[in-house]
C-alpha positions as CSV (number, residue, x, y, z in Angstrom):
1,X,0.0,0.0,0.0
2,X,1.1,3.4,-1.1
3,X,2.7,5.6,2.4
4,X,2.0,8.9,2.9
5,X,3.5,11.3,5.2
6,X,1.0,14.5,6.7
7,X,3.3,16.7,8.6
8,X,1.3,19.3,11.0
9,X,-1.2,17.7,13.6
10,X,-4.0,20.8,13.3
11,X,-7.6,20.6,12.0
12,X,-6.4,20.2,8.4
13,X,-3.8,17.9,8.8
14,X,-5.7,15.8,11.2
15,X,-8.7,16.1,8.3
16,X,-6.9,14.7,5.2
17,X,-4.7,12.0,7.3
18,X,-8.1,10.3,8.4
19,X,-9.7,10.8,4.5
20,X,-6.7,9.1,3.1
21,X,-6.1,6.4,5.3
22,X,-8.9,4.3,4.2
23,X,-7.2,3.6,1.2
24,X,-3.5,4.6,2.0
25,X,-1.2,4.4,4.5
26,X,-0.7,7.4,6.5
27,X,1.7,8.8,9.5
28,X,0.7,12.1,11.0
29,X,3.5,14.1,12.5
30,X,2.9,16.1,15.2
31,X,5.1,18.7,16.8
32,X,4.4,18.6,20.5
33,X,5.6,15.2,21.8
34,X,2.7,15.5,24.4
35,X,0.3,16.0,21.8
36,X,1.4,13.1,19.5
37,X,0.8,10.9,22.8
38,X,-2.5,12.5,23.5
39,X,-3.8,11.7,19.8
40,X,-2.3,8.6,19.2
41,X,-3.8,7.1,22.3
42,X,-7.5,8.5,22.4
43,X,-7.5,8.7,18.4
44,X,-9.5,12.5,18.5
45,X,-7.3,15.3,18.0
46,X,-10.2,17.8,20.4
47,X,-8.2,20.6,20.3
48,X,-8.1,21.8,16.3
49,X,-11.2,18.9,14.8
50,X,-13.0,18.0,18.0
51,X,-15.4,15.4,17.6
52,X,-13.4,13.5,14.7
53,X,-12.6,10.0,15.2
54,X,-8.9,9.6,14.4
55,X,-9.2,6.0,12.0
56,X,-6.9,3.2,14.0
57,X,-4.7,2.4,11.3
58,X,-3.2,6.2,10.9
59,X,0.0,6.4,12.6
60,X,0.5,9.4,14.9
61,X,4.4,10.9,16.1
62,X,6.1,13.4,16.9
63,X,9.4,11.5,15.4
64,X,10.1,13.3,11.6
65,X,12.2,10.7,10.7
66,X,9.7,7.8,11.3
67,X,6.5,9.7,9.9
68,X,8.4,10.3,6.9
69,X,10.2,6.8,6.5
70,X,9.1,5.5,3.1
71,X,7.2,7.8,2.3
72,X,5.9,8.3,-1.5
73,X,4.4,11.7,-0.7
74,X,4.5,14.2,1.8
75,X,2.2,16.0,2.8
76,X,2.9,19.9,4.6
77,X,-0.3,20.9,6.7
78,X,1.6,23.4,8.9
79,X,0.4,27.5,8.5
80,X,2.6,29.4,6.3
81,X,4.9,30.7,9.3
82,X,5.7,27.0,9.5
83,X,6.5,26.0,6.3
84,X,10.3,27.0,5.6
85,X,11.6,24.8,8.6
86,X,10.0,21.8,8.0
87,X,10.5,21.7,4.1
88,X,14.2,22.3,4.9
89,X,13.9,19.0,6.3
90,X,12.2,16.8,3.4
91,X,13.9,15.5,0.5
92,X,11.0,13.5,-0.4
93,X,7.9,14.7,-3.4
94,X,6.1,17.0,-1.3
95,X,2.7,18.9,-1.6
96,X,1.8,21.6,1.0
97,X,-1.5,22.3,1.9
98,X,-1.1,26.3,3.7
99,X,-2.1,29.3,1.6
100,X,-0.9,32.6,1.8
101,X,2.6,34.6,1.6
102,X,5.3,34.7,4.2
103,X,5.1,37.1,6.4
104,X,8.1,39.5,6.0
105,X,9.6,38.3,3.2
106,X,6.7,38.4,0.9
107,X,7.3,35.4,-0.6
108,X,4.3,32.2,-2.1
109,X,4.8,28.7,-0.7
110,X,6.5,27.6,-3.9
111,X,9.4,30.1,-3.5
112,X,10.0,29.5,-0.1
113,X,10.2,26.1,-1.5
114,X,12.8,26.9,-3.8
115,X,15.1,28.1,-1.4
116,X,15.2,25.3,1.0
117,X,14.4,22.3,-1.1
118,X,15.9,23.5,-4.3
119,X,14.7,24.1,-7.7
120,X,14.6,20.6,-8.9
121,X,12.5,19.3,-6.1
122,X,8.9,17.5,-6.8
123,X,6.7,19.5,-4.9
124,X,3.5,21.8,-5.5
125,X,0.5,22.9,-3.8
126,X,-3.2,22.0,-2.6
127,X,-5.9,24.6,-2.7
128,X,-9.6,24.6,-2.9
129,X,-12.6,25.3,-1.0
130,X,-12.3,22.9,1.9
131,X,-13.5,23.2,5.5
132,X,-11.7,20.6,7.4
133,X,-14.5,19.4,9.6
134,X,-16.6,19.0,6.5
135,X,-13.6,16.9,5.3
136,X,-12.7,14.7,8.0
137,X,-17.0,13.3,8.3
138,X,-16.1,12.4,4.6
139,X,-18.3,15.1,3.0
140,X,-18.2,15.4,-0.8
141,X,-15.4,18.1,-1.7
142,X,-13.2,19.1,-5.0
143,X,-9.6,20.3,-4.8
144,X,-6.9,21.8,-7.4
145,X,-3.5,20.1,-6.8
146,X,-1.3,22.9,-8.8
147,X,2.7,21.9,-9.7
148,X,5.0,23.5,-12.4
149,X,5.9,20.0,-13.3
150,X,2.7,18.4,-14.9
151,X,4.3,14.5,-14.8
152,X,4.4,15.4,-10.8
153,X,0.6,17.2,-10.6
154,X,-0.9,14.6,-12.8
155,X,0.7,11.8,-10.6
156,X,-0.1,13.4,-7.1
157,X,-3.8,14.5,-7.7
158,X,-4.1,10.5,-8.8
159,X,-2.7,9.1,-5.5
160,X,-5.0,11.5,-3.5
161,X,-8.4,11.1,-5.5
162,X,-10.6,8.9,-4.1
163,X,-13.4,8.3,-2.7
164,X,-15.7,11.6,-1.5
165,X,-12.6,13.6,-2.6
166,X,-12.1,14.4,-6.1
167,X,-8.5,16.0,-6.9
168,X,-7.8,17.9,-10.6
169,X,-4.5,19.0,-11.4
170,X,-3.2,21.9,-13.0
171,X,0.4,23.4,-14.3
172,X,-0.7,27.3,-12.5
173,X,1.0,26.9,-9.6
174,X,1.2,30.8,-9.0
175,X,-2.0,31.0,-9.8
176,X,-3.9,28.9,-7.4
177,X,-1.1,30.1,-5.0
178,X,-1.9,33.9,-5.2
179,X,-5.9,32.5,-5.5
180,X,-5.4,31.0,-2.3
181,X,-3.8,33.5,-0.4
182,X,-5.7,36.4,-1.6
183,X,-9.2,34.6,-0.8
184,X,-8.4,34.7,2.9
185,X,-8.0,38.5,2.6
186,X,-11.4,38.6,0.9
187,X,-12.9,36.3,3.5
188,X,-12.1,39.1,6.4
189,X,-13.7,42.2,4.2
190,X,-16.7,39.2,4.1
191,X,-17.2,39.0,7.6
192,X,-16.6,42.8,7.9
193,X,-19.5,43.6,6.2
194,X,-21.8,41.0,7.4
195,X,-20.9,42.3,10.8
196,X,-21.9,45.6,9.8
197,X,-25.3,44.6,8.7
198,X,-24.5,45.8,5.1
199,X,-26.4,43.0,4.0
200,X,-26.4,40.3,1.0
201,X,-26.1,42.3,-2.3
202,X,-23.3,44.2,-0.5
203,X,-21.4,41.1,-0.1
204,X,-21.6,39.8,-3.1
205,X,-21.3,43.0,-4.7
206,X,-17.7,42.6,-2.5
207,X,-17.1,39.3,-3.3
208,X,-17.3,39.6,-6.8
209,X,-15.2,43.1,-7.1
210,X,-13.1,41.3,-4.7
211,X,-12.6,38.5,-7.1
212,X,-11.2,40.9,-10.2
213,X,-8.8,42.1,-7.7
214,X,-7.8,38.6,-7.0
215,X,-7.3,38.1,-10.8
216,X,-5.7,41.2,-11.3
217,X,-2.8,40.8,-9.2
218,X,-2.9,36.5,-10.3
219,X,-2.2,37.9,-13.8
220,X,0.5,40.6,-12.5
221,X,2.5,37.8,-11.0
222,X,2.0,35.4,-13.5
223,X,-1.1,33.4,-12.9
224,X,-3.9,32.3,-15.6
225,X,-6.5,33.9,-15.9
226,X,-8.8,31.2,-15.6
227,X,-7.5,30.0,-12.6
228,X,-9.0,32.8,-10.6
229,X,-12.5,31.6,-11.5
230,X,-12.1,27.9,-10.6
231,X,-12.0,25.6,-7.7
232,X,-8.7,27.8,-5.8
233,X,-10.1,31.3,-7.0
234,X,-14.0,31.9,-7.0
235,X,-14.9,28.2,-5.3
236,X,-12.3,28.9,-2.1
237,X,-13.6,32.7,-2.0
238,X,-17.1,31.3,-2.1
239,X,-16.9,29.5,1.0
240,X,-14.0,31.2,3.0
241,X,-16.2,34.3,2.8
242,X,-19.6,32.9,3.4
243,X,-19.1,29.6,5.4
244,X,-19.1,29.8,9.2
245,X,-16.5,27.5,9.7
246,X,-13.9,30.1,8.4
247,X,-11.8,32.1,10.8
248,X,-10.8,35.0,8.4
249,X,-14.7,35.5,7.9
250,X,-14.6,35.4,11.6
251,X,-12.2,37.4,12.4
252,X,-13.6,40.5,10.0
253,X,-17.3,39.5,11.9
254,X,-15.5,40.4,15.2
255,X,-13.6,43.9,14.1
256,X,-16.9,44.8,12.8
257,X,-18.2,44.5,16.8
258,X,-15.4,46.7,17.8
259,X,-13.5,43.9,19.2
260,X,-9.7,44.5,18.9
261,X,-7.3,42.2,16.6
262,X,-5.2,41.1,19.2
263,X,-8.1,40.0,21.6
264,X,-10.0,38.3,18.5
265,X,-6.6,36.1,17.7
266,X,-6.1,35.1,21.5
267,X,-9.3,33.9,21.4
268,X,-9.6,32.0,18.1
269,X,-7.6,29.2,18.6
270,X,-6.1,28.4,14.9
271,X,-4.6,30.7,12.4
272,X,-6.4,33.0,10.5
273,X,-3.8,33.0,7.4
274,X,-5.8,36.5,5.9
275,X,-4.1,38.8,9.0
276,X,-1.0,37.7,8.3
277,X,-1.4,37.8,4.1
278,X,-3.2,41.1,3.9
279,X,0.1,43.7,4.8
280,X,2.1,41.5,1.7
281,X,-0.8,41.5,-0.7
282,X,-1.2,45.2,-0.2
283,X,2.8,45.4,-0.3
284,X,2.8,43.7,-3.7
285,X,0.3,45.2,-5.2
286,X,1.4,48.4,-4.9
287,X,5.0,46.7,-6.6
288,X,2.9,45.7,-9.4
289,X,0.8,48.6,-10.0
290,X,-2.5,46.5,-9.2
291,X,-5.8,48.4,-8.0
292,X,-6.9,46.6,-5.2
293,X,-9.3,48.9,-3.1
294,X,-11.0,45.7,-0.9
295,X,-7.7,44.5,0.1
296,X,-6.5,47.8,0.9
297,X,-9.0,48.5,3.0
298,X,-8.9,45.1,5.0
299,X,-5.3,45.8,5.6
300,X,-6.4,49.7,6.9
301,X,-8.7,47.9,9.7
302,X,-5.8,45.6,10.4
303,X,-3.3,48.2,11.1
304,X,-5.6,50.0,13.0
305,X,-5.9,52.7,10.5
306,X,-9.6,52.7,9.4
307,X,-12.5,51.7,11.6
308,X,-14.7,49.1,9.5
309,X,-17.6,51.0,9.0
310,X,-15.3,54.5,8.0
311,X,-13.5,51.6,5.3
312,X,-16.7,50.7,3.6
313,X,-17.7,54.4,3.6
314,X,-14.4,55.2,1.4
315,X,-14.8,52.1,-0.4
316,X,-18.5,53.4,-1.6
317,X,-17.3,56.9,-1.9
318,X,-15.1,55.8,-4.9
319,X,-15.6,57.7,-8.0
320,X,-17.6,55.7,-10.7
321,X,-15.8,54.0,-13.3
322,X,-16.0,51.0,-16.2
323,X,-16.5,47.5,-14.6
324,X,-13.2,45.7,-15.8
């Protein structure tokens, strides 16, 4: 039976290491020593995907080198922040599952990739619109596993599909990188304006401006166009920004009560991958020239610079222009 390897123990990692061990088999890494233990022995993981019953025949350690003996595929659930040590420690085909950039440095998964597995390396990334609780009780979901080496997408999206999970591939690795991380951005200006009251044509009237934003800055950095309006562009958007299960919608519902970022972040309990995304996507798109008002103004309430209801008043106040 084919091995796979899931580094990252949280509600996503947890999620696809259950899925995929009825028909692989899978180790899950975990960090904490304590926290291996505690999953390995009650099979639930209550802190990130309470309720989920951990399948018997996944193997659960916080030993690298034994999760990732053998190996076929690794998989990288850690958040973005994570990312950089442990690929510096995998020589193995690897796919990550975290969206967003790097805080500080600005840079997409697949570059931080480049600098600590090295160019040549068989890796590429997994994005779509997937709640990880919906996952793990084997609900029906469709994901975009993106590579710039096709031989390697083609050939990881196969070992994955399966069962309630269907998995396409695609070459746009940029693409349904920037799709990804830009989404979570979105998600927050969602839950900003739901908070607000502004009601349902204002958010999809934000969703879907949001979106061309999205695809102009995809295109700036080299994404295809069509990317943007499939499973890791509109399909993630969709549901980061209107599920309740996401945290970046959450966290824009709770600055809209006046609740400070800090005190919404201590209390959250997982990573909301938009707060840390929204100061580089505003940083690049001022690089590239892109007009991205939404994002802007998400990135305003973050910094403490706007209050959300003075950020939607700017963003109506615009001057009219041609939809493009």
């Amino acid at each position: 039976m084919t091995r796979v390897a899931v580094l990252g123990a949280g509600a996503w990692g947890t999620a696809i290491a259950a899925v995929l061990s009825a028909r692989l088999e899978v180790a899950l890494w975990a960090r904490d020593p304590a926290q291996a233990t505690t999953i390995s022995s009650s099979r639930r993981n209550e802190r990130y995907l309470p309720g989920i019953e951990l399948p018997g025949q996944v193997r659960v350690s916080a030993e690298l080198p034994v999760v990732l003996q053998k190996a076929a595929l690794v998989l990288a659930a850690t958040p973005v922040a994570g990312l950089r040590e442990v690929l510096s420690k995998v020589k193995l085909p690897l796919v990550w599952l975290c969206k967003g950039f790097e805080e500080g440095s600005g840079l997409l998964p697949h570059e931080i990739a480049a600098q600590t597995m090295g160019a040549q390396a068989r890796c590429g990334a997994l994005s779509g619109p997937s709640f990880a609780a919906e996952v793990a009780r084997g609900l029906p979901c469709a994901l975009t596993l993106a590579s710039k080496d096709a031989a390697f997408a083609r050939e990881a999206a196969a070992m994955l599909h399966g069962g309630r999970m269907r998995i396409y591939y695609s070459t746009d690795l940029v693409g349904v990188e920037v799709a990804g991380a830009v989404k979570n951005v979105l998600a927050i200006a969602a839950g900003i304006s739901d908070g607000l009251g502004l009601g349902f044509n204002a958010r999809a009237a934000l969703l879907t401006r949001g979106l061309a934003e999205m695809a102009r800055l995809g295109a700036a950095l080299g994404g295809a166009p069509e990317t943007f309006f499939g499973l890791a562009g509109a399909g993630d958007l969709i549901l980061t920004a209107t599920g309740d299960l996401s945290r970046n919608r959450r966290v824009g519902l709770e600055l809209a009560q006046g609740r400070s970022l800090a005190d919404i972040l201590a209390h959250l309990g997982h990573v909301a991958e938009g707060v840390r995304s929204a100061k580089e996507v505003a940083r690049l798109a001022r690089a590239k020239a892109v007009d991205m008002p939404v994002s802007d103004a998400v990135n305003a309430v973050l910094d403490q610079r706007l209050a959300p209801a003075k950020a939607v008043e700017l963003l109506l106040s615009r001057d009219p222009k041609q939809e493009r």
